[in-house]
N, CA and C of each residue as an Amber inpcrd file, in Angstrom:
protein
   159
  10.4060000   6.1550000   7.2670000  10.5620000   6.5940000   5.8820000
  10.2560000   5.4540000   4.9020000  10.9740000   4.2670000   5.1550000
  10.6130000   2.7900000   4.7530000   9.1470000   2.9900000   4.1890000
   8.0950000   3.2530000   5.6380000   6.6700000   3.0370000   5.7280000
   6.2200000   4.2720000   4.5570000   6.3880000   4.8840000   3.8100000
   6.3180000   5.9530000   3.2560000   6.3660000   5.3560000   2.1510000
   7.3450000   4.7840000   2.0050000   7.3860000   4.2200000   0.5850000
   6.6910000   2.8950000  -0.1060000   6.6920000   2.5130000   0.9440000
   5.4130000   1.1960000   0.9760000   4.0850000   1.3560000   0.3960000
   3.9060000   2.6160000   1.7670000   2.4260000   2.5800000   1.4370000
   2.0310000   3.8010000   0.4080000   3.4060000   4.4360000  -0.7190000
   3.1320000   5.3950000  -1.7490000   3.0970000   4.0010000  -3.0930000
   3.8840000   3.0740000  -3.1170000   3.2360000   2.2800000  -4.4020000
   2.5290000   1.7300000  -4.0350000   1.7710000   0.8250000  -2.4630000
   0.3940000   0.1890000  -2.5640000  -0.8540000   1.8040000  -3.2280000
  -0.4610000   2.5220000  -2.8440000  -1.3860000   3.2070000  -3.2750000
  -1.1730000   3.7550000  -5.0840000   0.1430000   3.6940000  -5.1890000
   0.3610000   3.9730000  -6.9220000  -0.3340000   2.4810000  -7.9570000
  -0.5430000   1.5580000  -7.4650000  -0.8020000   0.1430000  -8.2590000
  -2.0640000   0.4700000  -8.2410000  -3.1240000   0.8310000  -8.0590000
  -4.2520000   0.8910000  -8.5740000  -4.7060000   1.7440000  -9.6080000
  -3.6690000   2.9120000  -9.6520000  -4.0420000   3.8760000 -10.3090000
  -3.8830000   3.9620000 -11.8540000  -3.5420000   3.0670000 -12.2860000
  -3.4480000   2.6640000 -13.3620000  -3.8460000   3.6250000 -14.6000000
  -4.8310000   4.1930000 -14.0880000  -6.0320000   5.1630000 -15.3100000
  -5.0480000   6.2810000 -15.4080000  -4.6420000   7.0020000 -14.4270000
  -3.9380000   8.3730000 -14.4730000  -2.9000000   8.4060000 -15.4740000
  -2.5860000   9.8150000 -15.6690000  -1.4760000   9.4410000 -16.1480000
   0.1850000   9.2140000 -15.9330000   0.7780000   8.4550000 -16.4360000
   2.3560000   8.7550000 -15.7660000   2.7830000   9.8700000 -15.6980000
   2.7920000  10.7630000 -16.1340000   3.0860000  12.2460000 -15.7960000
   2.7660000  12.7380000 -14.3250000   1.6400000  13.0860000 -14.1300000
   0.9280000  12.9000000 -12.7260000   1.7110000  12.0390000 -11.6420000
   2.0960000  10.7720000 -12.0370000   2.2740000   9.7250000 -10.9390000
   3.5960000  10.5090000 -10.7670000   4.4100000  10.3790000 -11.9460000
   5.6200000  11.2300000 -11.4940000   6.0380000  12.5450000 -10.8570000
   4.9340000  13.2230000 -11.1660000   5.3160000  14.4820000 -10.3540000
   4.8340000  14.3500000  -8.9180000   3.7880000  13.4240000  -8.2550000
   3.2990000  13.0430000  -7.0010000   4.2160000  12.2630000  -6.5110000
   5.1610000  11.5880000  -7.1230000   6.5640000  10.9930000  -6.4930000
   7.5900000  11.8930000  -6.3740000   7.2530000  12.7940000  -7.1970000
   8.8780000  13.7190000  -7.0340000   8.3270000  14.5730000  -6.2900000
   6.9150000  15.0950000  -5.7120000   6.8230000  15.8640000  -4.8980000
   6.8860000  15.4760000  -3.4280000   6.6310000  13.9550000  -3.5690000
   6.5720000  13.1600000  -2.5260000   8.4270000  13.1990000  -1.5480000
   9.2090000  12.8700000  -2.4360000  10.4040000  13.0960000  -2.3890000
  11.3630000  14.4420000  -2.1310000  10.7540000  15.4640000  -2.5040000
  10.8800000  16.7380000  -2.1550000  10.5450000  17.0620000  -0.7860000
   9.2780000  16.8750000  -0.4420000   9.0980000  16.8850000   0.8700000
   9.6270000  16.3690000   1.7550000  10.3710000  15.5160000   1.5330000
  10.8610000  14.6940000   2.1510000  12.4370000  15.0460000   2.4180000
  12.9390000  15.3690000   1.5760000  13.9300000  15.9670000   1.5210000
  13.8900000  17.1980000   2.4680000  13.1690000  17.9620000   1.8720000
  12.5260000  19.3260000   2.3440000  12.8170000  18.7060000   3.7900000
  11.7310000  18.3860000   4.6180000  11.6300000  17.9950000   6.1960000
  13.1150000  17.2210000   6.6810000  14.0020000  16.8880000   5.7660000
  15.2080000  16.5490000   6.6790000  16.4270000  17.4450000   7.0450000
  15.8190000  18.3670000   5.6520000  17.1280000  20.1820000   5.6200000
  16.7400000  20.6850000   6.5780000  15.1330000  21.1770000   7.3600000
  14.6870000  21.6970000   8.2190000  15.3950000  21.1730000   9.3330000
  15.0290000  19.8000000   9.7020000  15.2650000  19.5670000  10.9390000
  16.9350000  19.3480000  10.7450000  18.2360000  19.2520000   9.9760000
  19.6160000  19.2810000  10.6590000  19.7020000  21.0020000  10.8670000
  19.1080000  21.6370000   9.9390000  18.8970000  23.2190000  10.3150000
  18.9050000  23.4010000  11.8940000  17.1540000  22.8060000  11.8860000
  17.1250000  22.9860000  13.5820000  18.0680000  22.5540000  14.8190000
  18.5840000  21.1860000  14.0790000  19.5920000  20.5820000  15.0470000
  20.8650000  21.2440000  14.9290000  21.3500000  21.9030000  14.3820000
  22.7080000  23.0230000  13.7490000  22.4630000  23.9710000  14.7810000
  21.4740000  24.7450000  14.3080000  21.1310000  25.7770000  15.5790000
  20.9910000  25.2400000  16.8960000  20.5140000  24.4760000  16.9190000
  20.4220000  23.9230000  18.5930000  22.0240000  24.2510000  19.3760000
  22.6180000  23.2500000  18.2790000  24.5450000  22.8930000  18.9370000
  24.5990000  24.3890000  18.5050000  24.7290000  25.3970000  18.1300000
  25.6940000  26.0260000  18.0740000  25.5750000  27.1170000  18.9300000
  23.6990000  27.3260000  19.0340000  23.1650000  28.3310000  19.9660000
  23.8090000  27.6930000  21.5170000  24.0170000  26.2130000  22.0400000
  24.2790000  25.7920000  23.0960000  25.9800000  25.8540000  23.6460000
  26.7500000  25.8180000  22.5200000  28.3700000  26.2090000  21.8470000
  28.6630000  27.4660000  23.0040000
């Protein structure tokens, strides 16, 4: 996750031209997803234990 974030501002420092609006919503979508993919998987891991229960 670390590596995620690393390599989202080496890639935000060049972009200089865009606008901050943009950068921000590509971080907050960045972050969403991210979020997103960790609800999924305790989901999956919830069901696992309880289907095994």
């Amino acid at each position: 996750m670390f590596g995620l974030r690393r390599r989202a501002q080496a890639i935000r420092v060049p972009e200089k031209a865009t606008t901050s609006l943009s950068l921000r919503w590509r971080v907050m979508l960045l972050a969403m997803s991210m979020v997103a993919m960790v609800v999924v998987l305790m989901a999956v891991a919830v069901y696992a234990v309880v289907s095994a229960a």
